[in-house]
VEXDREN-2710 file (C-alpha; in Angstrom, 1 decimal):
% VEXDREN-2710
k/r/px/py/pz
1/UNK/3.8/76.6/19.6
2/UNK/4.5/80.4/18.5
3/UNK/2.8/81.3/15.4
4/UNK/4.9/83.2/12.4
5/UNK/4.5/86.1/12.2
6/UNK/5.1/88.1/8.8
7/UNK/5.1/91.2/6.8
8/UNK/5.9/93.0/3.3
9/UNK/9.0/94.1/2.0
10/UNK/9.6/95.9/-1.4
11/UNK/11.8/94.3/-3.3
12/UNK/12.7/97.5/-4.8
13/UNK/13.9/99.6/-1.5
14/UNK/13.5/97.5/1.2
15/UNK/11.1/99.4/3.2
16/UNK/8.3/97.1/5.4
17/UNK/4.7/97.4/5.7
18/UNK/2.0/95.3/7.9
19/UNK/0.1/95.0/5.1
20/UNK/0.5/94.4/1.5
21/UNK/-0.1/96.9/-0.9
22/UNK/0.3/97.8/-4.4
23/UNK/2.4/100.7/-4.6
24/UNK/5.1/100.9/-2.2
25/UNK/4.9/104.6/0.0
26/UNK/8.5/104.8/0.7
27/UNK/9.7/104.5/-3.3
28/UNK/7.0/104.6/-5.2
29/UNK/7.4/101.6/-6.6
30/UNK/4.5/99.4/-8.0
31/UNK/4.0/95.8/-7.5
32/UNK/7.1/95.6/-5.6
33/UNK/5.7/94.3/-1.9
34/UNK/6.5/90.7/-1.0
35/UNK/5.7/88.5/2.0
36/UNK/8.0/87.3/4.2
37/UNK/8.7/85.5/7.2
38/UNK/9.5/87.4/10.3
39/UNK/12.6/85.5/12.3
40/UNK/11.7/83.6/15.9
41/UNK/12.7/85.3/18.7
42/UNK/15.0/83.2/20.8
43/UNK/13.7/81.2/23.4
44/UNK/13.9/82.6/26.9
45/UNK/11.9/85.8/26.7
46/UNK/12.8/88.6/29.0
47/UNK/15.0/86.4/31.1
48/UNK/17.0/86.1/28.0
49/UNK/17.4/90.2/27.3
50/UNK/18.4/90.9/30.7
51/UNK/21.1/88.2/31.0
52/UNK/22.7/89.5/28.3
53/UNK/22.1/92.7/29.2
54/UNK/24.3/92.4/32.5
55/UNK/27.2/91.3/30.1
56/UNK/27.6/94.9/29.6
57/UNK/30.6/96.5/27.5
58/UNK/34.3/97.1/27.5
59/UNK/35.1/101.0/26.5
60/UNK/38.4/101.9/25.0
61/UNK/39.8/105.1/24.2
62/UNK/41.1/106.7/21.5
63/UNK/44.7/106.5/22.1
64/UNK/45.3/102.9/22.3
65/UNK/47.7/100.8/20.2
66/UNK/46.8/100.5/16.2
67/UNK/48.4/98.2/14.0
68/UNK/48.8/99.4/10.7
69/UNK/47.7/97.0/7.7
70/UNK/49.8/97.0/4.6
71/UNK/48.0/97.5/1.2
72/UNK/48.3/94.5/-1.3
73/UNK/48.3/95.6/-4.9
74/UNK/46.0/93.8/-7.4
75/UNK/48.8/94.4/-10.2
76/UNK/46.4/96.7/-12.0
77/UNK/47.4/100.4/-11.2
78/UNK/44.0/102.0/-12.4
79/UNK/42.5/99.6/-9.8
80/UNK/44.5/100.6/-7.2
81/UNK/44.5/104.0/-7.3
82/UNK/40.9/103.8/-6.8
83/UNK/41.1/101.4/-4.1
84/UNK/43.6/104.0/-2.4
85/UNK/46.9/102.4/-3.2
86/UNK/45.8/98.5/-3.1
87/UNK/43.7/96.5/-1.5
88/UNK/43.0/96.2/2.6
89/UNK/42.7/92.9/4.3
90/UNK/39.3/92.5/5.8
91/UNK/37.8/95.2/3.3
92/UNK/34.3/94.2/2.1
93/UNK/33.7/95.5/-1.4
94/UNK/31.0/96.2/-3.3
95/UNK/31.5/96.9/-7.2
96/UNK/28.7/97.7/-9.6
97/UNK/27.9/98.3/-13.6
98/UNK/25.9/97.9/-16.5
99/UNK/25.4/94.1/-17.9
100/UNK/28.3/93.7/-20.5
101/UNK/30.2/96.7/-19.2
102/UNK/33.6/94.6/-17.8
103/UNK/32.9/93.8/-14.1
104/UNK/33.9/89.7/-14.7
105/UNK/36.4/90.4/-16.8
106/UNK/38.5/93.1/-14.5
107/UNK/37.9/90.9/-11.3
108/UNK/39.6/87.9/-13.1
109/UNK/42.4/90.1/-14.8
110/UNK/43.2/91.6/-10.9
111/UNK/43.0/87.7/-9.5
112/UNK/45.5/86.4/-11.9
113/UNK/48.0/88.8/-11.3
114/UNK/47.0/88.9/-7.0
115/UNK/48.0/84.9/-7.9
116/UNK/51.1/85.5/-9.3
117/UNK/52.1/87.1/-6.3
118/UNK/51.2/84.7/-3.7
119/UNK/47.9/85.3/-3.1
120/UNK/45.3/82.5/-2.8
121/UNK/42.7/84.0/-5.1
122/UNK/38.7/82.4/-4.8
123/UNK/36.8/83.1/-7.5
124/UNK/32.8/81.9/-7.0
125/UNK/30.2/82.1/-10.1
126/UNK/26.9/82.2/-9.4
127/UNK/25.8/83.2/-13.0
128/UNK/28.2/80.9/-15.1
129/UNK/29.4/77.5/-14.8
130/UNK/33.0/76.3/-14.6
131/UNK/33.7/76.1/-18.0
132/UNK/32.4/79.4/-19.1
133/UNK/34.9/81.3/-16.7
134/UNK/37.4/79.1/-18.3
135/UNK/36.5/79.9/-21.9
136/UNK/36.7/83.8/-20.6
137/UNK/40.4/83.5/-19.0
138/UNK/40.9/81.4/-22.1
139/UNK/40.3/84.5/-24.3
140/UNK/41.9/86.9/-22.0
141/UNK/45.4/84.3/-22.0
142/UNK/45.0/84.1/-18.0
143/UNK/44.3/80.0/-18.6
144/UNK/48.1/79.6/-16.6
145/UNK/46.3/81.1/-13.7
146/UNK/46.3/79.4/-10.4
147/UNK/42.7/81.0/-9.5
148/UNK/40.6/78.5/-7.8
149/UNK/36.8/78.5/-9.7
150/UNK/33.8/77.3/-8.3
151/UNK/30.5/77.8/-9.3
152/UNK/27.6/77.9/-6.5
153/UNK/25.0/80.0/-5.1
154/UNK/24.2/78.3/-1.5
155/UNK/26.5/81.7/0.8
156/UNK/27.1/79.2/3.6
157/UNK/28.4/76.6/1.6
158/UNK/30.5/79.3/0.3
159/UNK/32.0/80.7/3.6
160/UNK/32.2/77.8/4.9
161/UNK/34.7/76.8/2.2
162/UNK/36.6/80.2/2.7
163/UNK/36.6/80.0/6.3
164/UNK/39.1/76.6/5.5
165/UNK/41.6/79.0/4.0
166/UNK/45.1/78.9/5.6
167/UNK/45.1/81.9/8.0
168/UNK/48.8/82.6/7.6
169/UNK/48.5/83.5/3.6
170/UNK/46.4/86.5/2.3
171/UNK/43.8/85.8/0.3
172/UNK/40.9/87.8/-2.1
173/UNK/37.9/86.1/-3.1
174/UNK/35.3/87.8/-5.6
175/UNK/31.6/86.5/-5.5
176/UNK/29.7/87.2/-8.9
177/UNK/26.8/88.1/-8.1
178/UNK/25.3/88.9/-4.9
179/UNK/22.0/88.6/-6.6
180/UNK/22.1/85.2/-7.5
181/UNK/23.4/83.9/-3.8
182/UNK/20.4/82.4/-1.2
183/UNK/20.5/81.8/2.3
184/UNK/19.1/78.5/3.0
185/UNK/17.6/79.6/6.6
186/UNK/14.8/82.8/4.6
187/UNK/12.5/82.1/2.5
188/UNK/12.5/84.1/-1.0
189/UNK/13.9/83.9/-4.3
190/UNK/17.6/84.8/-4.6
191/UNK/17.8/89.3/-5.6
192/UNK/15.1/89.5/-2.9
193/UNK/15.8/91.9/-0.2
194/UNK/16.1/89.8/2.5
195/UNK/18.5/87.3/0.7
196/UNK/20.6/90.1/-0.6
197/UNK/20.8/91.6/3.1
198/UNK/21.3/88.1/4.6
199/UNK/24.4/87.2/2.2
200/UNK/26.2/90.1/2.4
201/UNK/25.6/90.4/6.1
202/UNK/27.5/86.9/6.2
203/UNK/30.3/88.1/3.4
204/UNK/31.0/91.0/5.5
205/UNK/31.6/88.8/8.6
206/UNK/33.3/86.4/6.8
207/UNK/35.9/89.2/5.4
208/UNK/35.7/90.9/9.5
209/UNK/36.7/87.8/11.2
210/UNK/39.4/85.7/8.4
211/UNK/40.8/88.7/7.0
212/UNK/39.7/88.0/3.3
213/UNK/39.6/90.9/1.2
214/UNK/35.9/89.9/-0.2
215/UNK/35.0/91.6/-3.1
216/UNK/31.7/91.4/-4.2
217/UNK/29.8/91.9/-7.7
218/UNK/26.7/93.9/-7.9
219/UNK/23.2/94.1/-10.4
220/UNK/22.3/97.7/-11.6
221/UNK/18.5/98.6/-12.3
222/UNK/17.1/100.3/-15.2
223/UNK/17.9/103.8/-13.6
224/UNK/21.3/102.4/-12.5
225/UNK/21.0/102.0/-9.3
226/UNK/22.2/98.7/-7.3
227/UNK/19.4/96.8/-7.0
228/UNK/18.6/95.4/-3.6
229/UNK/18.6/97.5/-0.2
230/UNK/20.2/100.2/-0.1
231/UNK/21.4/99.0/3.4
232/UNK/23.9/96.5/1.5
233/UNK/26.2/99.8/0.4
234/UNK/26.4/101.1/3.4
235/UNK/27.5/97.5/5.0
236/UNK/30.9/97.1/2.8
237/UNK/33.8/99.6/3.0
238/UNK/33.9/100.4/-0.5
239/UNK/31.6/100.9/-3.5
240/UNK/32.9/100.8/-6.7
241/UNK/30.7/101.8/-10.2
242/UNK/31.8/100.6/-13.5
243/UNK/30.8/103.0/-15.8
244/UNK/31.0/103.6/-19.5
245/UNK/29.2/104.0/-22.8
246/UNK/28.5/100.8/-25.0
247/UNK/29.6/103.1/-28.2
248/UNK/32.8/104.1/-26.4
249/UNK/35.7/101.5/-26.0
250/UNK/36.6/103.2/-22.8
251/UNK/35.3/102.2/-19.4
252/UNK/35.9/104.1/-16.2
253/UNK/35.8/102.8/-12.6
254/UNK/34.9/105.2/-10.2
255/UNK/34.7/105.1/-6.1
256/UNK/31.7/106.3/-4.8
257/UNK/32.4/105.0/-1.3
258/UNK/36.2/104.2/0.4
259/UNK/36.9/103.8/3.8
260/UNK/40.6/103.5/3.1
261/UNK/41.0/105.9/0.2
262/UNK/39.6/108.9/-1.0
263/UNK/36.1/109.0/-3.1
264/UNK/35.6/110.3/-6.9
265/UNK/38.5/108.7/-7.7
266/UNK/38.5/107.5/-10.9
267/UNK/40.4/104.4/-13.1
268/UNK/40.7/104.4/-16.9
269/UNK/40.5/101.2/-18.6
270/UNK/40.5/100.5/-22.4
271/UNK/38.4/97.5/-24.0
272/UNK/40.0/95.5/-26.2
273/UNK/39.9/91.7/-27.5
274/UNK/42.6/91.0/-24.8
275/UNK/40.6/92.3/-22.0
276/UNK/40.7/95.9/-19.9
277/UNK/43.7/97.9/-20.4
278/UNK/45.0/100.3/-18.4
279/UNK/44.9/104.1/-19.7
280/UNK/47.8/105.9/-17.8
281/UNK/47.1/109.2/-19.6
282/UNK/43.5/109.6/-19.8
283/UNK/43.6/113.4/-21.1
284/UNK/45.3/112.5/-24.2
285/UNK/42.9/109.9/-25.1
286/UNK/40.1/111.9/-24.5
287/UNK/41.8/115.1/-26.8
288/UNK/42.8/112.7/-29.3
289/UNK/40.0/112.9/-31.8
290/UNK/39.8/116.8/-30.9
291/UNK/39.6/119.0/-34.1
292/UNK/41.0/123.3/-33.1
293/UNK/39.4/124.8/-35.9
294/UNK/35.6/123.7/-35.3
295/UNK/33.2/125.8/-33.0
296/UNK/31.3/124.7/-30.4
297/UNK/33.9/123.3/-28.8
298/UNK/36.1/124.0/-25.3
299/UNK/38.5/122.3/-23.4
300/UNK/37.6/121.6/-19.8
301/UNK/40.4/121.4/-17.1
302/UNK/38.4/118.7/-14.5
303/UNK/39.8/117.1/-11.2
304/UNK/38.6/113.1/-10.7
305/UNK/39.4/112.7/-7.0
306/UNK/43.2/113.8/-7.1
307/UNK/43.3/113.3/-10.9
308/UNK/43.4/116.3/-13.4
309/UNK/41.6/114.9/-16.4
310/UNK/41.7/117.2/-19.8
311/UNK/38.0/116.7/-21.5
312/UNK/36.5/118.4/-24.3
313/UNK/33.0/119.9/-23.9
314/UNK/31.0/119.8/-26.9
315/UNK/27.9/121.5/-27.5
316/UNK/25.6/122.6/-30.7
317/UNK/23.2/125.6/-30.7
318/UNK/20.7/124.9/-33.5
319/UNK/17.8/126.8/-34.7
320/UNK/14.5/125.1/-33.1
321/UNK/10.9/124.4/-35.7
322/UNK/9.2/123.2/-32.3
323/UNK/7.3/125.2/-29.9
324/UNK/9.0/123.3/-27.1
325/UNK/13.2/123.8/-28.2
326/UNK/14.9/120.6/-27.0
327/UNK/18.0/120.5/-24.7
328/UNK/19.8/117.0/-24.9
329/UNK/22.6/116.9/-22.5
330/UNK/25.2/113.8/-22.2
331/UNK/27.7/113.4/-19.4
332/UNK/26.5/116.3/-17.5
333/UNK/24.1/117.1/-15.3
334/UNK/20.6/118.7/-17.4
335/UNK/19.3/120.8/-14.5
336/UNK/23.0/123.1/-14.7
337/UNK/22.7/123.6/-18.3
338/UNK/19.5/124.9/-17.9
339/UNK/21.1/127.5/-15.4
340/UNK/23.6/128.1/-17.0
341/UNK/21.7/129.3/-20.0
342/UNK/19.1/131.1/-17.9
343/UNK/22.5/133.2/-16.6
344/UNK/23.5/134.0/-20.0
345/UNK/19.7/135.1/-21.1
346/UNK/19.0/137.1/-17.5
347/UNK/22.8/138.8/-17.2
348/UNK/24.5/138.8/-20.1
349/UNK/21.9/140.0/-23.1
350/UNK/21.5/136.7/-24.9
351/UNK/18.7/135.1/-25.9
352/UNK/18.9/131.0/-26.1
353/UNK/15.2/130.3/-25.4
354/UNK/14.3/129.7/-28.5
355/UNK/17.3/127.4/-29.8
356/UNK/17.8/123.8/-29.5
357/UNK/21.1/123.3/-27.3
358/UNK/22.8/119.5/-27.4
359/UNK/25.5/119.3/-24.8
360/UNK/28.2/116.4/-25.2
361/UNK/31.4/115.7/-23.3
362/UNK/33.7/113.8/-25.5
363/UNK/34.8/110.2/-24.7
364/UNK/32.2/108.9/-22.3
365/UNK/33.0/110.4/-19.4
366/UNK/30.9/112.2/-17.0
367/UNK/31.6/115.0/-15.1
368/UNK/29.7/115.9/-11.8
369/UNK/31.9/118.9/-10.5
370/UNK/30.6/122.8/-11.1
371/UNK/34.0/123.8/-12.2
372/UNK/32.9/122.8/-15.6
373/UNK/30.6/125.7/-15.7
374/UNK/32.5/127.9/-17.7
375/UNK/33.4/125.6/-19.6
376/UNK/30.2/125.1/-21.0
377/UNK/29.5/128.6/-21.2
378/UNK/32.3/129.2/-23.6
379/UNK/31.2/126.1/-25.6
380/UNK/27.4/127.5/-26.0
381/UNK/28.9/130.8/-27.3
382/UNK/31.6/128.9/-29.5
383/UNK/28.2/127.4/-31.4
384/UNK/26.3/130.5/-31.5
385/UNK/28.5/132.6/-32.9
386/UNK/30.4/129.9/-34.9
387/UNK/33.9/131.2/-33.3
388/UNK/36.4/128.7/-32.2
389/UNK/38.1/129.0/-29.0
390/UNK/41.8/129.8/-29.2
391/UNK/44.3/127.1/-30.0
392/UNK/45.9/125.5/-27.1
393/UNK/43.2/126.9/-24.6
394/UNK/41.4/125.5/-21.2
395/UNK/38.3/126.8/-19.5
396/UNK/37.5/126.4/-15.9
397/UNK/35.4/128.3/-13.4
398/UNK/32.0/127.8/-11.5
399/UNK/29.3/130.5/-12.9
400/UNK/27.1/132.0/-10.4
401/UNK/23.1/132.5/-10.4
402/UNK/24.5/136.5/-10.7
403/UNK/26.4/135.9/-13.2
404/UNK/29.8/135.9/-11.6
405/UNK/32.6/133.5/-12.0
406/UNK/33.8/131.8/-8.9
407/UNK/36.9/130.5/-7.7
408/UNK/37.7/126.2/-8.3
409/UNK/39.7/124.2/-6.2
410/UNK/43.3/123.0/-6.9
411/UNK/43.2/125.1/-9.7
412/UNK/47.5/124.9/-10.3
413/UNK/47.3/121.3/-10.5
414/UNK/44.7/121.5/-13.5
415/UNK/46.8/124.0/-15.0
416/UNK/49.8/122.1/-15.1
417/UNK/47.9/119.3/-16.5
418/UNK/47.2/121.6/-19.2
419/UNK/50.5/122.8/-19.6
420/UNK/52.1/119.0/-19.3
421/UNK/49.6/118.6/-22.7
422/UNK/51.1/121.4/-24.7
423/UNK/47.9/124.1/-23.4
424/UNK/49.7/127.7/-23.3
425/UNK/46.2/129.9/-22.3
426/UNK/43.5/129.5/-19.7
427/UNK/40.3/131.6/-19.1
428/UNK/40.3/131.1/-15.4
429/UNK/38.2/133.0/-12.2
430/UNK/39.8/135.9/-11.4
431/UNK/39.5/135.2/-7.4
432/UNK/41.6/132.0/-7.9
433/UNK/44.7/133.4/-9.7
434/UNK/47.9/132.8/-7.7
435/UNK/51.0/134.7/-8.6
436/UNK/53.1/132.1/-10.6
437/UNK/51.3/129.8/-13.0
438/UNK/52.1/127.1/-15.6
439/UNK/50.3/128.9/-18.3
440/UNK/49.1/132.2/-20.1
441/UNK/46.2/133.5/-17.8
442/UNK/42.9/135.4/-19.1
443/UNK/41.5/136.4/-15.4
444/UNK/37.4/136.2/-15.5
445/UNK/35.6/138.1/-13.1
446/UNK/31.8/137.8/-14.9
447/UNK/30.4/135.7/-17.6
448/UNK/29.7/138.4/-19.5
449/UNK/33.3/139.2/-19.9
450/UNK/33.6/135.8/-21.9
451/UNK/30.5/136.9/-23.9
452/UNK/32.2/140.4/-24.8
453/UNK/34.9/138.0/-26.1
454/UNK/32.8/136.5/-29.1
455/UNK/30.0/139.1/-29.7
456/UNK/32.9/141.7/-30.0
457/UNK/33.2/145.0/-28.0
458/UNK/29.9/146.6/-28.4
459/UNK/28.2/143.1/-26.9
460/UNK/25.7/143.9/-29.8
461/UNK/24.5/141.0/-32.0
462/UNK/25.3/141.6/-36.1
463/UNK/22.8/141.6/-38.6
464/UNK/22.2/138.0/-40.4
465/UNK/24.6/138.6/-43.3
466/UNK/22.8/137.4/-46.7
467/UNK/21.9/133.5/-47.3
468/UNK/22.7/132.6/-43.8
469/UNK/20.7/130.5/-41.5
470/UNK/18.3/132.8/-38.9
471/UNK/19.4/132.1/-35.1
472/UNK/16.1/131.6/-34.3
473/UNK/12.5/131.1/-35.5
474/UNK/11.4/134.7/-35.9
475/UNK/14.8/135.5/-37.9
476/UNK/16.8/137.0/-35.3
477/UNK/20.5/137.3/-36.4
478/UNK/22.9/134.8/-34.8
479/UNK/25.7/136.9/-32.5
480/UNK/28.5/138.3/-34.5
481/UNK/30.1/141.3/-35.9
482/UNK/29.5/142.8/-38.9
483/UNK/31.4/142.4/-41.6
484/UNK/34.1/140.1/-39.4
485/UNK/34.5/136.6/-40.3
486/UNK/33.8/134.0/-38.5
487/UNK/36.8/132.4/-36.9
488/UNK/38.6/132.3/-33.8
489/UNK/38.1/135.0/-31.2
490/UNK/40.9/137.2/-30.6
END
């Protein structure tokens, strides 16, 4: 008899050692290694790898025959402009959030209306019962619904059951969550790594060989990460992230992976006692709330996969009473604000070491593309000097370590964004300027050009006039003219 043989995974990022130890060496991670079984090899030995070695393989080329799949629409546009116009039968996807953030609630809304059009729609708990999905379609008035509910965690009972489906009529079935399905052949607590791999290895075959668009709910960790191996996201076609702050009634749904459709797309939904509602025109929800007349603040012209999106950029330059000043940044990345204020300090004069900068973009969302660079820029001087922008004005433009500003991509299409929003002026790179555009154009070739703009002509800071608050700890004077008031720049 063949003795088992076995070894330790982490649970964490699914890397395998010999021999257990505390701290994993691939992560980091501690506490994190657990046994497992390793599987039997099959019975036959060499023999067995060379038979099936002579079976050899059948090589196509490229220029054969492809049959083209249509799409099928869930019935929620924000969802399917981020699955790339609908969803693709056979497509294994993979959709992830924060606990509380929506997940259930859009996959239920999208199966009610993929049944009122036909579809058989399979909907499998493995983290409520029967009556609590009820109680939620209840709330969200989808009780009419002819979704099929089932609650259980055993995955071949589950595909089993699917693999019954009548293979003449399309059909979408959601598993919530992957975490919470086992594998009755491995040993291990369901979330493990192995039983994570081993269920979605048999969703993914499942939606391969029926044609079931399989769609399947993922755990985040603490750092917001999916937990599990990271082997599972690059199994599935797609991978989804539900994103959104718990302060903020807006969500957004974001494509970090798509086979079939392009990535960094985003979806706006809405949160409301009726469930997620679409947000066709994103930009004026997220100006709504905007006030002109208040520094500190500038109006970023961003691109979300083919999406313009219209955001305002926030951001408060404070005097600091701590020998470390603090720089608190949300929905942008910390490390580029930290450049971006070393550009102004190094090539344009300014001297921000000593303040405490917060950074905020309005309206929960988060941006990840350097066009917003300028943007910024033109915020932390708004705040310093206590100018406001011009009315009706965008900033775009990526700022580099020299201090120049570079060119962005599909620049026209932001602009016309702007211009569709009642925005007449942009302070744009200079490279990037075509020859007919949708709004008033202020070319930029160097930051400090936009920093001439609110320290006036002479780029000289003003004496502190009298009972004002010091820009910094030793009493410098904050930027400004003398004897100008403080407004908006010219």
């Amino acid at each position: 008899m063949v003795k088992a043989t076995t070894h330790f995974v982490c649970q964490s990022c699914g890397a395998t050692a010999a021999k257990w130890a505390g701290r994993c060496e691939a992560c980091g991670e501690w506490n994190t290694m657990v046994e497992e079984v390793l599987p039997q090899p099959v019975a036959g030995g060499r023999g067995s790898a060379v038979a099936s070695a002579r079976r050899g393989l059948s090589f196509v080329t490229l220029d054969g025959p492809v049959e083209i799949v249509p799409r099928r629409r869930c019935g929620i546009g924000e969802l399917d402009r981020v699955l790339g116009g609908g969803l693709v039968p056979g497509a294994a996807i993979l959709i992830s959030g924060d606990p509380g953030i929506g997940k259930s609630t859009l996959l239920i809304q999208a199966l009610a209306a993929l049944a009122g059009n036909g579809v058989d729609a399979y909907y499998v708990s493995g983290e409520e019962s029967v009556d609590q999905v009820r109680l939620r379609a209840h709330r969200l008035g989808l009780d009419g619904s002819s979704v099929r509910l089932a609650a259980e965690t055993n995955i071949r009972d589950i595909v089993s059951t699917l693999e019954k489906t009548p293979a003449d009529r399309p059909a979408v079935a959601v598993i919530d969550s992957i975490q919470t399905m086992r594998h009755d052949g491995l040993e291990g607590a369901p979330g493990t790594v192995s039983q994570v791999r081993a269920c979605g290895q048999e969703l993914i075959q499942l939606a391969k060989r029926r044609g079931i668009a399989v769609i399947i709910v993922g755990h985040v960790t603490k750092e917001g990460q999916i937990a599990g191996p990271r082997l599972l996201e690059h199994m599935v076609d797609t991978v989804l992230h539900f994103e959104g702050e718990r302060g903020h009634a807006y969500r957004i749904l974001r494509a970090v992976k798509n086979r079939f459709g392009a990535t960094d797309e985003i979806g706006v939904f809405s949160m409301t006692d009726l469930g997620l509602m679409e947000v066709e025109n994103p930009s004026a929800i997220f100006l709504g709330d905007r006030d002109e007349k208040i520094s500190g603040s500038a109006v970023f012209a961003g691109l979300e996969g083919t999406r313009p999106v219209l955001v305002e950029i926030q951001a408060l330059v404070a005097a600091s009473a701590l020998g470390t000043p603090r720089r608190t940044v949300v929905g942008w990345d910390g490390g580029r604000l930290a450049m971006i204020l070393a550009v102004l300090d190094a090539r344009c004069g300014l001297s921000l070491g000593s303040n405490d900068v917060y950074l905020n973009v309005a309206g929960g969302l988060r941006i990840l593309e350097p066009a917003a660079d300028l943007a910024v820029a033109a915020a932390l001087l708004s705040s310093l000097t206590d100018r406001a922008l011009p009315k009706e004005t965008v900033v775009l433009g990526e700022v580099g370590l020299s201090g120049e500003v570079r060119a962005v991509s599909q620049m026209e299409a932001r602009l016309k964004e702007a211009a569709k929003l009642g925005f007449t002026r942009a302070f744009v790179p200079k490279a990037g300027v075509g020859r007919q555009m949708p709004v008033e154009i202020r070319p930029l070739k160097r930051l400090a050009e936009l920093v001439e703009l609110f320290v006036g002509p002479n780029g000289e800071y003003a004496p502190k006039p009298a009972g004002d608050q010091a820009g910094d700890r030793d009493g410098a004077a904050r930027p400004g003219r003398r004897g100008q008031p403080r407004g908006t720049i010219d």
